[in-house]
N, C-alpha and C positions, 0 to 999 in steps of 0.2 A: 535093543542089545544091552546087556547086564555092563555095567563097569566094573572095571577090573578090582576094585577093593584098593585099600591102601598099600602104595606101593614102598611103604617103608621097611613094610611086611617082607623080610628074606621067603618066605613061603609064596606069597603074592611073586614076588620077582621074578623066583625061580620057576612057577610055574608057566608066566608069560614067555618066557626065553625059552622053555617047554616044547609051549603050540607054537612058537616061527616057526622054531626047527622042523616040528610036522608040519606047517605049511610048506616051508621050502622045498622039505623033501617030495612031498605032492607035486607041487611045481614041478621040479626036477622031473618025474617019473611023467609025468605027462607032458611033460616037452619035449622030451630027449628027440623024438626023434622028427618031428616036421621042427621043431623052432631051437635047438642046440644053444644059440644064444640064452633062451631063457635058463636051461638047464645050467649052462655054466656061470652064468650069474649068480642063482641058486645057490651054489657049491662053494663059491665067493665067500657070499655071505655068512653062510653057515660055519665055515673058517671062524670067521668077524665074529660073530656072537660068541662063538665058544671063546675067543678071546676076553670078550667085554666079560661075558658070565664066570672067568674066570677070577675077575677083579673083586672078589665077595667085599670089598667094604663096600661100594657105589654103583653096584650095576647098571643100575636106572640110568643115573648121571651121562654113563658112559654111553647108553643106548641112545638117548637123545639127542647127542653132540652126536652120535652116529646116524643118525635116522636118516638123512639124506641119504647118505651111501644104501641103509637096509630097505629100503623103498625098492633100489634100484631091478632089482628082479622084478618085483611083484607092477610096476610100471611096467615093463618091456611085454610083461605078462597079457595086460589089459592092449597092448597095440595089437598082439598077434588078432584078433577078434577071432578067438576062440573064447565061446561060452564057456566052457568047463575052466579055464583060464584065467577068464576074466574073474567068474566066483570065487576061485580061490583066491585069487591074487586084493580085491574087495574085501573078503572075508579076513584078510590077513593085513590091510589097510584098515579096518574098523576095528582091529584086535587093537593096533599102536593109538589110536586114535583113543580109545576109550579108558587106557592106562597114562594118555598124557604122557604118550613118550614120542612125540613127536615136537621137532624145531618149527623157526619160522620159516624157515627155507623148506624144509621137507613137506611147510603144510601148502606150501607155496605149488611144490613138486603135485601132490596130492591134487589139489584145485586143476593143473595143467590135466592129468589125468582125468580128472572126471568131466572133464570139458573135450575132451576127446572123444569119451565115451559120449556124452550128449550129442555130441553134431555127427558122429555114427548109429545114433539111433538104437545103444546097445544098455540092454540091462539098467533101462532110467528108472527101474523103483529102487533096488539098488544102490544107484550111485545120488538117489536123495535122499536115501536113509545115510550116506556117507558125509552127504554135505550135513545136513542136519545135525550130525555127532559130532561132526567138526569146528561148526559155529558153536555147538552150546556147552560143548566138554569145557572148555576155558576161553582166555581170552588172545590164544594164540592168532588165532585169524583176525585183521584189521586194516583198515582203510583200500588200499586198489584190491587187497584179495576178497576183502568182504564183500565189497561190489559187485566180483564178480561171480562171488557164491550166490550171491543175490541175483544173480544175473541170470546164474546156470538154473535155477529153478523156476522163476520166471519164465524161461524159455520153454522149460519142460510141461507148465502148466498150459501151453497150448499147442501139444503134439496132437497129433490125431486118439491116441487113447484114451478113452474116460478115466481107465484109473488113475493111468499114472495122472491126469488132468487134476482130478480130484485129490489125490496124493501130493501133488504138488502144488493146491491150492492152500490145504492144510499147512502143509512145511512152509509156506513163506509166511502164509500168517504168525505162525510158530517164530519163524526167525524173525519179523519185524517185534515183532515182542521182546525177544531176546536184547536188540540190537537197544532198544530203549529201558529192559533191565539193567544192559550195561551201563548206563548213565547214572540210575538210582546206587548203584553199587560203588560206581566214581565217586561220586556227589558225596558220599559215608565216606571217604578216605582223606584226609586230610594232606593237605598239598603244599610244598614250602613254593613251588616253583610259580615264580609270578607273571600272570596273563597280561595279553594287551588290551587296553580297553575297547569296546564295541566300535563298530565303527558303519552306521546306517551306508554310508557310499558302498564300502565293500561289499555289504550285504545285497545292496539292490541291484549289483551288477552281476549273479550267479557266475558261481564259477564249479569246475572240481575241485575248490581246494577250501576244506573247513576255515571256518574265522578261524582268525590268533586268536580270537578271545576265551576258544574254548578248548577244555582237555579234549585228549582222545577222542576218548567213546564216545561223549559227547557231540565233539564233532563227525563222528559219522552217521551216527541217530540225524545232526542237522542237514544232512546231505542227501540223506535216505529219502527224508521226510520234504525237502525242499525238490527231488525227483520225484517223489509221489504227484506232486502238485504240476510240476510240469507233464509227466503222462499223459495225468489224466484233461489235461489244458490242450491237449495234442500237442506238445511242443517237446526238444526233444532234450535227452535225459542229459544232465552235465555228469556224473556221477556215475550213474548205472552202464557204461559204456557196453555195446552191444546186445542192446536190447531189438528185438526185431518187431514184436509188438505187443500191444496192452490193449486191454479193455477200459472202458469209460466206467462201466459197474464196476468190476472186479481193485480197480483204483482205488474210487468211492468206496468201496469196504474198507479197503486196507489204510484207508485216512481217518474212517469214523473208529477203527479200532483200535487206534493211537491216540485220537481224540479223547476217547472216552475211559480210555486205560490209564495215561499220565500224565492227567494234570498239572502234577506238582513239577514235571522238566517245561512246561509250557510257562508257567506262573515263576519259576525260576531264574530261569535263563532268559533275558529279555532278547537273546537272537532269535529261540524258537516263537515269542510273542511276536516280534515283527512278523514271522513267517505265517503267523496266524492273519496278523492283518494288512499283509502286502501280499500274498498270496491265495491262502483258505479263503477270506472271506468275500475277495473280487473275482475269486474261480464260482463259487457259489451261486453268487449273485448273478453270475454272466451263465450260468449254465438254467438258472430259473426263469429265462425268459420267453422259451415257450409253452410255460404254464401260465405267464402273465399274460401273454399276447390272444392265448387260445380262448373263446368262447364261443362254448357248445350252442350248438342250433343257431346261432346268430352267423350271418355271414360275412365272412373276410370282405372287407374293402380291397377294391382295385389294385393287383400289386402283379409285377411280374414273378414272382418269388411267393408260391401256395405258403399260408402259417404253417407253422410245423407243429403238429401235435403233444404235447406232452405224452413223455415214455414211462410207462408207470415204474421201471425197474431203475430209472434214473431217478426220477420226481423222490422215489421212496427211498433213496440211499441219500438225498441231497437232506430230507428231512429228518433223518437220523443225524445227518453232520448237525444243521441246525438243531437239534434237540440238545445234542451233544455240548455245540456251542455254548447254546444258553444256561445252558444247564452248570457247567463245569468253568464258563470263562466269562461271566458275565462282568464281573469287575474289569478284566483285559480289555474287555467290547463293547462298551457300553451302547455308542454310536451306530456300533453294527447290527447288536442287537434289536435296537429301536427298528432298524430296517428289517431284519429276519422275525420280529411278530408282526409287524405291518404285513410284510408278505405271506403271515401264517394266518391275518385276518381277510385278508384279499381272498385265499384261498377257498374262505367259506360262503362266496358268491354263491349264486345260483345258474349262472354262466359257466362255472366249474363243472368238470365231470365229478360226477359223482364217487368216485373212490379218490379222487383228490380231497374233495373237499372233510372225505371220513378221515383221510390218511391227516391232512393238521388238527383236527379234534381230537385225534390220538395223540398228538406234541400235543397240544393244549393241556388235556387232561394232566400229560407228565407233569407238566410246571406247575399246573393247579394246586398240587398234592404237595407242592414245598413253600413253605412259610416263607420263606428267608429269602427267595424270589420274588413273589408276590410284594413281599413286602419291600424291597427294590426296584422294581415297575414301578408302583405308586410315585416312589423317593424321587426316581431318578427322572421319571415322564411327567404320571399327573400335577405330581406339586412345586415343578419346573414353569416359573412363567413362558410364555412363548413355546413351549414344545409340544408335542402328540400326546393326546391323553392314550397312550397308549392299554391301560388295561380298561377305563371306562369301554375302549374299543373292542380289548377283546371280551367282555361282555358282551354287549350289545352285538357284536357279530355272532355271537353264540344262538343271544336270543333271536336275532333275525333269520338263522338258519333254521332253527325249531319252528320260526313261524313259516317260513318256507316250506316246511316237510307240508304241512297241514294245506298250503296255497298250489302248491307243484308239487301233486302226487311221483312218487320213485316210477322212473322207468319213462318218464317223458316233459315236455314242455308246462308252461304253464298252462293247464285247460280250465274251460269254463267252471263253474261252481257246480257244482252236480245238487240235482232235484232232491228235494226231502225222501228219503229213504231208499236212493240209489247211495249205495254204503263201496268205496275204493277200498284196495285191500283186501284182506281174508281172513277175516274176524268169524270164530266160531260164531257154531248158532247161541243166539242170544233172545232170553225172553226178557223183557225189563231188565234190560244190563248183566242179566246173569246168564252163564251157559248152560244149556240143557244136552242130557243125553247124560248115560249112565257113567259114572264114578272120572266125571269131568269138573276137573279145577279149576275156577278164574283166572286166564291170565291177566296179566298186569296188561295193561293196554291205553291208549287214547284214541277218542274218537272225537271230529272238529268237523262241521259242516259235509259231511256224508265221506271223509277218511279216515277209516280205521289203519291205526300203526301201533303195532305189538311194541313191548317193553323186552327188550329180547337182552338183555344182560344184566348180572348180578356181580358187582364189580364189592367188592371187602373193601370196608372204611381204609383212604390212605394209598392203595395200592394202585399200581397202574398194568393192564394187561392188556398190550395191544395186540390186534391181530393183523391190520395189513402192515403195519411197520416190520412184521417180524419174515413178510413171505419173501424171504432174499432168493425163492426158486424159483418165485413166477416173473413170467415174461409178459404175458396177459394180463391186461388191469383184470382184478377179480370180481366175480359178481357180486353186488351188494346185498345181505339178507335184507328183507324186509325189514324197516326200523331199526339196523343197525346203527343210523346214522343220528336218529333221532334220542335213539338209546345213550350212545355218547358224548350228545350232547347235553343231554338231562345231568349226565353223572360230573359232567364238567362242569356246570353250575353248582350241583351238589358240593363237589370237593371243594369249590370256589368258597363256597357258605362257609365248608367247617374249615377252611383256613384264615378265613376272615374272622370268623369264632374266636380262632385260637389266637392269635395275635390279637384281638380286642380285650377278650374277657380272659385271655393267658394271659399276657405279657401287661395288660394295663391295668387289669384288676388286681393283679398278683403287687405293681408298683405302688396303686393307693394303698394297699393295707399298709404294706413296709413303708410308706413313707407317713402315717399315722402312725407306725412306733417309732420309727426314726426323731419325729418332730420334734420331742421330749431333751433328746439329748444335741440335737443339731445347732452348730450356730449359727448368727444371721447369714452369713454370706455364703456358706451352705447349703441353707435354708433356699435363699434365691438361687443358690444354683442347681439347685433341684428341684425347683419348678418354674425354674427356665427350660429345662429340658423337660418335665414331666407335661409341659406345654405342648412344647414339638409333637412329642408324642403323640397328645393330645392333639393334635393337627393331625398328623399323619392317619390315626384310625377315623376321624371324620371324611379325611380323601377318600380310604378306603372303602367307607359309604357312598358316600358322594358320586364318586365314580361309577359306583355297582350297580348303587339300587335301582335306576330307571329300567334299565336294559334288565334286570334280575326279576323286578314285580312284572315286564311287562311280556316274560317268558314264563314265569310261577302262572301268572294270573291264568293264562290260556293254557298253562296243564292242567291245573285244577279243574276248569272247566272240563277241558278235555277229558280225564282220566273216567278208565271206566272200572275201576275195581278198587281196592279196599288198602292192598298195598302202596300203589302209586298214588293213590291221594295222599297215605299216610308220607310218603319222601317229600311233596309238595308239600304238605301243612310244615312238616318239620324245619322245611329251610325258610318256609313265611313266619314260623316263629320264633325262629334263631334271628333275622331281622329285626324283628320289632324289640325282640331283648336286646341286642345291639344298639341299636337308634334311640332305645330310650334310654341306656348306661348313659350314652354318650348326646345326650337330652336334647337331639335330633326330632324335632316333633314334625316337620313335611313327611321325610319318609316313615316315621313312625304311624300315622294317621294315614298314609297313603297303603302300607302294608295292612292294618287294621280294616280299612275301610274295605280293600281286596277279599281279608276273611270274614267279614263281617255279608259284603255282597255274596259269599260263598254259601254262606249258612242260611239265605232265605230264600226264596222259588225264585227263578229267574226274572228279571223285571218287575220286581218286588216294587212296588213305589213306595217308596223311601224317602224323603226330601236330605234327610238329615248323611244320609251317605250320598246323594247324587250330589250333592255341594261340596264332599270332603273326597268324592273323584276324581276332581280334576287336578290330575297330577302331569307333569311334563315330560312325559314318557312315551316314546314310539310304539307302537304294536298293539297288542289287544285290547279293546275296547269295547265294551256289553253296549251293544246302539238298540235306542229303547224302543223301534219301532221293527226296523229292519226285518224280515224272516222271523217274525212276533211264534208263529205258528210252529214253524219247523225249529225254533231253538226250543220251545216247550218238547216236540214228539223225542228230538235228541234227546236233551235234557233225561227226560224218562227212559229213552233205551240204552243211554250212560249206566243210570242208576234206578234199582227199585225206585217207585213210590211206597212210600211205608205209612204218611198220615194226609190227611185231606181235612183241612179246617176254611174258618172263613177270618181273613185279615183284621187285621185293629185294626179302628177307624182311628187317621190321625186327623189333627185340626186343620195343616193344610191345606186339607181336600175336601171338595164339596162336598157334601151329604148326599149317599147315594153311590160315590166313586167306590166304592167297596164292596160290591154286591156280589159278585165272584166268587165261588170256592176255590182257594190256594193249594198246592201240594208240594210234601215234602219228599226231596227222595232220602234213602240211606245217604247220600254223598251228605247231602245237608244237614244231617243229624250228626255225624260223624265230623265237618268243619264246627258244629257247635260245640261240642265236646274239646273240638282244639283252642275255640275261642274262650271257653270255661278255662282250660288249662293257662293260656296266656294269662288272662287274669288273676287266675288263684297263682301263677309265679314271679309272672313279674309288674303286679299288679301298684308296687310302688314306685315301678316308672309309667307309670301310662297316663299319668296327668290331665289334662283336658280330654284324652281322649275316651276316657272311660266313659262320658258321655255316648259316644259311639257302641263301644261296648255294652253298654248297660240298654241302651235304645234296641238294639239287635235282637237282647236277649229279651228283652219285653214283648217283644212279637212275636221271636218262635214260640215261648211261654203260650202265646196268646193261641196263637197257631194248632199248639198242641193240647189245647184246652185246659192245662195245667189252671187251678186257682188257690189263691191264697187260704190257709189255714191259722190256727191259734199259733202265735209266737214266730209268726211271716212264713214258715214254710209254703212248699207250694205241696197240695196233692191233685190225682187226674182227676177230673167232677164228673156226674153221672155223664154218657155218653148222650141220653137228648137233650141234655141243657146247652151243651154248648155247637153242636153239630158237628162237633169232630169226628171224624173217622179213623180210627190209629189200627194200624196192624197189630196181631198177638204178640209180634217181634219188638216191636217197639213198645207197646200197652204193657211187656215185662221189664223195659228198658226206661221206664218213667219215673219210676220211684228214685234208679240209681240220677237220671238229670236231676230229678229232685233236690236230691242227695247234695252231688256236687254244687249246685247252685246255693245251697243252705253253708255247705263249707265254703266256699268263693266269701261268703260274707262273715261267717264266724271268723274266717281268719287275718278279716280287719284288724282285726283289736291287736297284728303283730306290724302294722304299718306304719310309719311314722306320722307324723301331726300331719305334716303337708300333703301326703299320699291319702293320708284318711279326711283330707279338708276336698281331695278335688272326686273322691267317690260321695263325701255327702253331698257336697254341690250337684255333683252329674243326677243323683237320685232328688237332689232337691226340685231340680231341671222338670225331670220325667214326672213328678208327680202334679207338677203346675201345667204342665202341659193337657196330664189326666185331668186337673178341674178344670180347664177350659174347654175339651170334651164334654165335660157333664153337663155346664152351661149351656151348651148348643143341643141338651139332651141325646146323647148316645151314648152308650154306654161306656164308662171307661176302665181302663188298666187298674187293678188294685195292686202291681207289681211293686211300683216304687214305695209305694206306703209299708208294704208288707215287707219290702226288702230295707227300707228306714228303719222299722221296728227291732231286727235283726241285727243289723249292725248297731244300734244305739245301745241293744243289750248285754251284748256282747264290749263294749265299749264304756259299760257304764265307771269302773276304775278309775280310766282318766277324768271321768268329772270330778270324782270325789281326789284325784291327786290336784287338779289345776287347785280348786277349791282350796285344801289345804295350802297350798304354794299361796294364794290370796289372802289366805289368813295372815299365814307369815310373813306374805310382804307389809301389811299394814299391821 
């Protein structure tokens, strides 16, 4: 319904005093003759206003000091229950109401009517389009009336009609919103009138009567909201007086969308804080206990009292509060929160149903995606002596679920390992990892010991898009698509990455530069006090390693594996190389060499023997682990129906290994070409943190070289050599794709000459390594690597500059 415009307006006024008039006379004319009282009421009134509308300086004025009286028809109207009656009599009750030309008393009057009309069963959409103009026109209605405005639509919301059901689901969401607008609107008004201070006894004894401590509005927003919590606790309402009954959902809604709407009355007023944590968060808690107690296929121990099921329509409203929580009141909760991600890591059991366990990876994800959270976890858990490493956890809960998906196919218990090329799931047809059949695109997918699970989402850097959070229709847990669950898991580590990123190489890269201009003009005590704190700091992004990286490499490592297409490898390398640039900024060399040595065993046929990477494995990390013996057979035929093979060579002999250990032709697939490419890239970017490790890197890349039959040329390049000199077998896809590895491995080393002394001391070492190794080969007569000599050569010339500056510097020092 339109509002009447400004009623200062003589036009405005005149016209409202207009339409009474035709209401009344309606009235009148359809009363006369069964209900004579209406009609003479009517005629009363009519009198009255020509009176008031005679007073042209103030009409208005005079109509609201009257409204009780002009009510008085259009009430008596609504008793007769007569429909035509009622309408008008409603219609001419929303006219006064929407020009605010109604008292406290008359809205008083008005409530009593519409609460008549509701427990007659008469005209309830109606008379909740009435309450609703009523509450939000202004702030006439307040404290027992508001209740039970709140009261009457409440009730209405579980009549037998859908509509009016859903009509009046809408209208109380609507009015609790309002009811907490009015607070934000207090809060802007400046007050001479002085409060009493809080007072925790009062608070924890609920009563109907708002704290002293708080105005108005405010105090009815505390009351509302302190009834919400009882409802939905089954206990009964102090405030909402004649309620008949509520929903346990419908509660849960109407508390997360107070939670999540205003903050700032929560963080504010420390009465609604308490209410958060003497109430919200021991209702929460106490209602999550048959998701903790439940586990699927395992059976309930001896109990006279069956477990009770987790209800997914509660489970899913409880984890939107919790979202909401963390999200918005982290600082209020610290305590609690500790407990609400503990019970968000629990959830990702495997004794969980399965749409539980999707439904916290969708909270997860949310928090992932906020720096300023993440980066309070760490603060407040991991670098707390004595407390829960709470984010190292939910890591590692993430990873352990991913590795689940691969262990405990969807859709039942743990079962045995299935046989080399019994394939779970429903993976297209695939020929060497690729899909055949006409104008068929690779999905994104993995595949781990005979389970194939599609990559079934495409989630935008940053954003969060959940789906079972949002199904507030379903009553039925929903069915899980295939690899949805593993999908959101992937993405939660992902966003995990780039938040870690950005508070490392944001926030602390951004502080070294400025504190290198700074230093110039700072003084001593300055000076130290800013790298006192540029230390903490420095602490804090080491946790945030620390924490991550077991559980992080030891979920990356077995998607790489796993992945069987060209995109999802590319998400994995990306977050294993944001890592390793990480850990070396921050001159972390365990996890930087445990990351490395991951991409490193990526890049060459599986069970590559390698001495120099199987010693820089073992890392302290739960989950996936390349076991060198195990299904020898069937990780090779995977391997290959992961990814094309693209070349077939015969291994460098290293010194290691006995003469002879090498007789075998090796094969590369595209996956493997493709991690070498990422491992070039790490090197040529951030090749002046990788220190010792370059030794790793440089050894890796000597073998695929080898592999690929690539040999040394004039001035160290590599080019491909005739095909029978070396036995290689390369595909046309790749035999085009040689020159550019070429390429890059020739730039990898030209662009020494921009690394510093120390970055360029631990690549000629590493190369110094590799070529000593190569004469020890030659000695035992086998053939060896010309890589590192040819790659010495390269960087030496490209570097010749700094001989001729040290030089000069030695001249001028003597």
């Amino acid at each position: 319904m339109a509002t009447g415009g400004n009623m200062k307006d003589p036009a405005v006024a005149k016209k409202l005093f207009e339409n009474l008039q035709s209401d009344l006379r309606l009235l009148s004319t359809e009363g006369k003759r069964k209900h004579p009282n209406v009609k003479e009421a009517s005629e009363q009134v009519q009198l009255k206003l020509r009176t008031i509308s005679a007073k042209t300086e103030d009409a208005l004025s005079g109509l609201v000091s009257a409204s009780a009286d002009i009510l008085q028809p259009f009430m008596l109207g609504c008793e007769t229950k007569n429909v035509k009656l009622i309408q008008i009599s409603l219609t001419a009750v929303q006219r006064l109401i929407s020009h605010e030309a109604i008292s406290i008393k008359a809205a008083d009057n008005i409530l009593t009517l519409l609460w008549g009309l509701m427990e007659g069963g008469q005209e309830e959409l109606k008379l909740l389009q009435t309450a609703i103009l009523l509450i939000t026109t202004n702030f006439v209605v307040q404290h027992e009336s508001l209740a039970k405005a709140m009261v009457l639509c409440l009730r209405l919301h579980f009549t037998k009609d859908s509509t009016t059901n859903n009509t009046a689901a809408a209208a109380i969401k609507h009015l609790v919103s309002i009811v907490f607008e009015r607070v934000i609107a207090e809060d802007k008004i400046h007050s001479q009138e002085k409060l009493e201070s809080m007072s925790e006894e009062e608070l924890k004894k609920g009563t109907n009567k708002a704290p002293h401590s708080l105005r108005p509005c405010a105090g009815d927003a505390y009351l509302l909201f302190q009834d919400l919590c009882q409802l939905v606790n089954a206990d009964q309402p102090f405030w909402l007086v004649g309620m008949t009954e509520m929903t346990r959902t419908f509660g849960l809604e109407l508390l997360e969308s107070v939670l999540s709407a205003f903050p700032m009355i929560f963080s504010k007023h420390k009465e609604f804080s308490f209410l958060l944590k003497e109430r919200v968060c021991p209702l929460v808690i106490k209602l999550f206990s048959p998701s903790l107690k439940y586990r699927q296929g395992i059976p309930s121990p001896p109990s006279p009292i069956p477990a009770e099921k987790p209800f997914f329509p509660i489970v899913m409203r409880l984890l939107r509060i919790v979202s909401s929580l963390i999200q918005f009141y982290y600082n209020l909760l610290t305590t609690e929160c500790e407990i609400f991600l503990s019970l968000l890591v629990k959830f990702l059991e495997p004794e969980k149903p399965t749409w539980q366990r999707c439904l916290a990876l969708e909270v997860l994800h949310k928090l992932f995606v906020q720096a300023e959270l993440v980066k309070s976890f760490c603060l407040s858990y991991d670098m707390k002596p004595h407390s829960t490493k709470i984010f190292r956890d939910m890591i590692n809960g993430i990873g352990a679920f991913i590795q689940s998906q691969f262990m405990n196919p969807p859709g039942g218990p743990a079962a045995q390992a299935p046989k080399p090329g019994d394939i779970q799931g429903s993976p297209p047809s695939l020929v060497a990892g690729m899909p055949v059949g006409g104008g068929v695109s690779p999905q994104p997918a993995f595949m781990y010991r005979g389970v194939w699970i599609p990559l079934i989402l495409v989630i935008p850097q940053g954003q969060t898009r959940p789906t079972f959070l949002e199904m507030l229709d379903k009553v039925d847990p929903p069915t899980v698509p295939d690899g949805y669950g593993l999908s959101v898991g992937f993405y939660c580590l992902v966003e995990a990455v780039r938040t870690i990123q950005f508070l490392v190489e944001g926030e602390y890269g951004n502080k070294l530069e400025k504190a290198k201009e700074k230093k110039v003009t700072q003084s001593e005590e300055q000076e130290e006090s800013g790298q006192a704190k540029s230390e903490e700091e420095k602490n804090l992004y080491e946790e945030l390693v620390n924490s991550s990286w077991c559980g992080m490499l030891a979920a990356l490592a077995l998607l790489l594996d796993a992945s069987t297409d060209e995109s999802a490898t590319a998400s994995v390398l990306k977050c294993m190389e944001a890592y390793i640039s990480l850990c070396g900024k921050l001159e972390m060399s365990t996890p930087r060499d445990a990351f490395i040595t991951a991409l490193c065993k990526a890049s060459l046929p599986p069970h590559y023997a390698l001495t120099v990477l199987n010693t820089h494995g073992n890392m302290p990390q739960k989950g996936h682990i390349r076991s060198p013996s195990q299904d020898l057979q069937s990780t090779h035929l995977e391997a290959n129906e992961r990814s094309q093979v693209v070349a077939v060579g015969t291994p460098l002999p290293t010194a290691a290994l006995p003469v002879g250990a090498h007789q075998g032709p090796v094969m590369l697939t595209a996956k493997n070409i493709q991690c070498m490419r990422s491992l070039l890239a790490v090197a040529h970017c951030h090749g002046g943190v990788l220190g010792t490790a370059w030794h790793l890197v440089l050894t890796t890349l000597q073998h695929l070289v080898w592999i690929l039959g690539l040999k040394p040329s004039s001035g160290g390049s590599l080019k491909a050599s005739q095909p029978d000199s070396t036995g290689a077998v390369i595909t046309t896809a790749v035999m085009a794709d040689l020159p550019v590895l070429s390429s890059m491995l020739s730039r990898l080393f030209e662009s020494s000459q921009y690394l510093d002394d120390v970055a360029l001391h631990h690549l000629i070492d590493a190369l110094c390594k590799l070529s000593a190794e190569s004469m020890d080969l030659a000695y035992s007569n086998r053939e060896p690597s010309l890589f590192a000599v040819a790659k010495l050569l390269e960087t030496g010339l490209v570097n010749l500059s700094r001989v001729k500056f040290y030089g000069d510097q030695s001249q001028h020092i003597y």
